[in-house]
Every structure is written in structure tokens, then in C-alpha cells.
C-alpha positions in Angstrom: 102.7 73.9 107.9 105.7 75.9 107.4 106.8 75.1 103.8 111.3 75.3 102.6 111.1 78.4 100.4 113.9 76.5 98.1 112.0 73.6 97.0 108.9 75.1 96.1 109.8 76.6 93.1 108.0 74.3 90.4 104.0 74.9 91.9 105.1 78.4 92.2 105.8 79.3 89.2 102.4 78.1 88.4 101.4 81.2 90.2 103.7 83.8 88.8 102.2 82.4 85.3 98.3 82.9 86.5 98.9 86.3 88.3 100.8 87.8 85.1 98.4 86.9 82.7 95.5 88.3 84.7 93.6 91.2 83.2 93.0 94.5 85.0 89.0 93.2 85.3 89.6 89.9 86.7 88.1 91.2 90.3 85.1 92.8 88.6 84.6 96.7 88.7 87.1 97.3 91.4 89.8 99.9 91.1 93.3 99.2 90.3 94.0 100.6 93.6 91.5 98.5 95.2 92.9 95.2 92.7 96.7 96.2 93.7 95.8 95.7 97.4 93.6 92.4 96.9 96.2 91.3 95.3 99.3 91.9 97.9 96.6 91.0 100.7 96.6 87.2 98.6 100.4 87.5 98.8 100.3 88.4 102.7 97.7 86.2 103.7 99.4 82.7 101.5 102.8 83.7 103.9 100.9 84.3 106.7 99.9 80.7 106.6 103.2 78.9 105.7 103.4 79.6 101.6 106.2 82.1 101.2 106.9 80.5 97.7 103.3 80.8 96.2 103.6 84.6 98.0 106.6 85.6 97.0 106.1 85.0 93.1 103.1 86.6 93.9 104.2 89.9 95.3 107.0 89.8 92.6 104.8 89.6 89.9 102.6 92.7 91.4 105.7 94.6 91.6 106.2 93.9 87.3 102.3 94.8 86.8 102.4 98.1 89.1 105.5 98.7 87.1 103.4 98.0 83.5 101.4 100.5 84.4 103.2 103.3 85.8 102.6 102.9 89.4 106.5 103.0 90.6 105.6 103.6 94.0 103.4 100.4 94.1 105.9 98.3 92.7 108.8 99.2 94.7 106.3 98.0 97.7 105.6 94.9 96.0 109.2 94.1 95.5 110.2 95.3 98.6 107.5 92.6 100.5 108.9 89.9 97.9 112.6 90.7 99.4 111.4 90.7 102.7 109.9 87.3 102.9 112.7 85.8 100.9 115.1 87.1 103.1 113.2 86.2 105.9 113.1 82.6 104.3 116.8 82.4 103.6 117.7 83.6 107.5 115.5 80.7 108.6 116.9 78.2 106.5 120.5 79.3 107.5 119.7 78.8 111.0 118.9 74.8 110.1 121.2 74.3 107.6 124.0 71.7 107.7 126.6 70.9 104.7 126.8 68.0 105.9 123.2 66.8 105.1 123.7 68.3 101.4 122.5 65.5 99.0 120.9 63.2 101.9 117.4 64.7 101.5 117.5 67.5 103.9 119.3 69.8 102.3 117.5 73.6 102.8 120.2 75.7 101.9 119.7 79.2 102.4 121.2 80.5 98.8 117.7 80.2 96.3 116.0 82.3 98.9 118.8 85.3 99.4 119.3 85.1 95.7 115.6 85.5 94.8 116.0 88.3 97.3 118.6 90.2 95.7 117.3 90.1 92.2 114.0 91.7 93.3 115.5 94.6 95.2 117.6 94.8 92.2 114.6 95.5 90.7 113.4 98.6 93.1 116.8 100.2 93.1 116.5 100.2 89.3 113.2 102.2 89.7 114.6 104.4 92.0 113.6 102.0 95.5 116.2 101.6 98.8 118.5 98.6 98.3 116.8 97.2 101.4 113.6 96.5 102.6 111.9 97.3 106.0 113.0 94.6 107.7 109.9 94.5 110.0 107.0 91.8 109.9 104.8 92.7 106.4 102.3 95.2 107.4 98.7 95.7 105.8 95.8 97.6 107.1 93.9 93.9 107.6 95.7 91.4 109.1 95.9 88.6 107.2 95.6 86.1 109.7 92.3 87.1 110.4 89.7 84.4 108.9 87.6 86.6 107.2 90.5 88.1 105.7 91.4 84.9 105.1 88.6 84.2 102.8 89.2 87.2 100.8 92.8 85.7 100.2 90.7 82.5 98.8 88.6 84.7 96.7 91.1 86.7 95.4 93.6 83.8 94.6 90.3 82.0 92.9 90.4 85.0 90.8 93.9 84.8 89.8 93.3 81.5 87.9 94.6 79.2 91.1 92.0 77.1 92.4 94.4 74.9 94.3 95.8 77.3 96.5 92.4 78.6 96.7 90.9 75.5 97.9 93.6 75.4 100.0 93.4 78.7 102.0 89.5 77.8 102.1 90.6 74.7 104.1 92.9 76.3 106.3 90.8 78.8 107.7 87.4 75.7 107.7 90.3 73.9 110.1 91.3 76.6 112.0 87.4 78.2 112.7 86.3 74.6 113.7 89.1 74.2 116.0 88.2 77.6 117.7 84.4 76.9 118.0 83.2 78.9 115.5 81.0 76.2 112.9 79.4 78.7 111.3 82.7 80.7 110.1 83.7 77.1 109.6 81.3 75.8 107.3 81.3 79.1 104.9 85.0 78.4 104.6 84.3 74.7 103.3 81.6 75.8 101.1 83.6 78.6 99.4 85.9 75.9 98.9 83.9 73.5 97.9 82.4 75.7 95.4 85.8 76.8 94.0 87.0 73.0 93.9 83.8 71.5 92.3 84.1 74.2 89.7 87.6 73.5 89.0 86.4 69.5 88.7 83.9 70.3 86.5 85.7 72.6 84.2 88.2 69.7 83.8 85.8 67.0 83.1 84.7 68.8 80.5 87.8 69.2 79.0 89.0 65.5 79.2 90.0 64.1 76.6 90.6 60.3 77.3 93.0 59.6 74.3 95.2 61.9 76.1 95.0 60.5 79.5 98.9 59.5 80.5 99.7 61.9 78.4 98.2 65.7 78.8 95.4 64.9 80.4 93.9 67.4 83.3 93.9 65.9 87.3 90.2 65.7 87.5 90.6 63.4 90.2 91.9 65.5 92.9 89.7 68.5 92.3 86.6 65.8 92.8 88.1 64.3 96.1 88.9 67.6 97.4 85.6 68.9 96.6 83.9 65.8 98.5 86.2 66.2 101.1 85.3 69.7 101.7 81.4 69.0 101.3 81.6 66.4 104.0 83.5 68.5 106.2 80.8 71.3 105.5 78.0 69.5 106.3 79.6 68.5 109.5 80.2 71.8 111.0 76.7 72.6 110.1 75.9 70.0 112.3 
């Protein structure tokens, strides 16, 4: 499942986009306190399951809001957990990485990932951060491997305007509570996602425009088969 931090720059930038534009009442009447730790729990939980792209743009985008709104201590952490996983990232891809296979398909240099890791503690020492993160395993006071945990990470990243990775978390934690026994866990998981994926399909549908299909036109497809898929696979754990 574990995702090369270098070549998944183009989905996640789709998240950087949907977490930036996200206003300070997208999680209903929550704190900001309460929304800067949903959010960073989203970022934790997407690496904790093999997305350290989706999370890092994530955590490096929480680190720009804390900053828009004063909170220097919260975006120093933000950027600091964005260094750490890219880092992280770029030691692992240095460990497989052969010149030799540069420009033959397998080529995971380690350089995106220790750049993107130096321009965001570039951005806490300009606030007044260290120049290096803990270089520790991320820490929160839930662990985000946790399933339901996990489903807040869904919730939260269905909030942010990403119902992919939403769908996707859903999924995960569907696959991973049926494979441990526990159907009922299992089958909240697929419904959540189901939900989030059939509203998604909808939402498109209504927008289509069939002049502009080949052109602009939304994937309404996908959404539809992933929303099937995860109805069938909820109404089989329910048994």
C-alpha cells in the first residue's frame, strides 16, 4: 500500500487546493482548536495508511492556515510533521534508489521528498521554529491507526472537499475490520463510504453536461462503481 512520495505530486495538489480553500465552519460548530487537530489527525491517519503525499500537503497547508490566523505555535507543528514525513519519505527512497534504473520506470529518487522537506522547515525557522524536526514517529493523543480514528480521518477528509481519499480511507479500515472479524465495524466503514461516494456521484450527475464530455466533463463513472462496490461489500459484512 505504501505509495513513492515523488510521484504523487499531481492528486496531491488536489488536496492542498481543497484544504486551503476550506472555511473555518467547514466541521460545523467546532473550535478552531478542535478543527486544527481534525485536521492534522486527517494528515496523520492518510500516512499512517501509506499516503504521505496526500498528508504531507495536508499538514503543509495547516501549517499556512495556523499561520493566517496567528497561531505560530500551531503552524510550526504542522510544518514540522510535514518535514518529518518527507524526510522520512526521502530516507526510504534513498535506501532503494539506483542511478542506474533512472529513466527505466523505477526511478524513486530521494531529492522531491528532502526538497519538499527543506522548504517547509524553511518555513518554521522563518516563524521562529527549530531547523529540524523531532525526528521521532508523528505523535497524537489518538492513534491514527486505530479504526475508529480512522473514520474520523474519512469524515474529516469528506469535509475538506476530497471525497476520493475519503472513500478511500472508508475502504481501508471496511478491509481491514473484516479481515479482523469485526463485521459490524466493517460494514459502518462501507456505509460511510458509500454514503460519501454516492453523494459525490450524484453531485456530479447533476452537473454533467454531455456536450462537454471528452472535454471538461466530471468522472461520474468511478464515483458510481465505487459507491456499488462499497454497497455490496456492506451488505456482505452485514451478513
Amino acid at each position: 500500500m505504501r505509495k513513492v512520495f515523488s510521484g504523487r505530486f499531481t492528486l496531491a495538489i488536489g488536496v492542498l487546493a481543497a484544504v486551503a480553500l476550506v472555511p473555518p465552519t467547514a466541521f460545523g460548530q467546532t473550535s478552531d482548536s478542535d478543527n486544527y487537530q481534525l485536521r492534522r489527525l486527517a494528515g496523520h491517519g492518510l500516512y499512517a495508511r501509506g499516503y504521505p503525499a496526500e498528508a504531507f500537503f495536508i499538514l503543509d497547508a495547516l501549517g499556512d492556515n495556523a499561520l493566517a490566523a496567528g497561531d505560530t505555535a500551531g503552524a510550526i507543528q504542522a510544518y514540522h510533521d510535514a518535514a518529518w514525513i518527507a524526510g522520512d519519505e526521502a530516507k526510504k527512497a534513498d535506501a532503494m534508489f539506483d542511478p542506474k534504473m533512472v529513466g527505466v520506470g523505477a526511478d524513486r529518487s530521494p531529492k522531491p521528498a528532502a526538497v519538499e522537506s527543506q522548504r517547509v522547515l524553511g518555513k518554521a525557522t522563518a516563524i521562529g521554529g527549530s531547523d529540524s524536526p523531532e525526528m521521532a514517529p508523528l505523535q497524537l493523543n489518538r492513534d491514527p491507526q486505530e479504526a475508529e480514528v480512522g473514520l474520523d480521518v474519512g469524515r474529516v477528509l469528506d469535509a475538506l472537499g476530497e471525497p476520493y481519499l475519503a472513500t478511500l480511507v472508508f475502504e481501508i479500515i471496511g478491509d481491514e475490520e473484516l479481515a479482523s472479524g469485526n463485521a459490524d465495524l466493517a460494514e459502518r466503514a462501507y456505509r460511510e463510504g458509500w454514503y460519501v461516494a454516492n453523494e459525490e456521484y450524484m453531485r456530479r450527475e447533476l452537473s454533467n453536461d454531455p456536450k462537454q464530455i471528452g472535454i471538461a466533463g466530471p468522472n461520474v463513472e468511478g464515483f458510481q462503481q465505487t459507491a456499488e462496490r462499497l454497497d455490496e461489500k456492506a451488505r456482505k459484512a452485514g451478513g
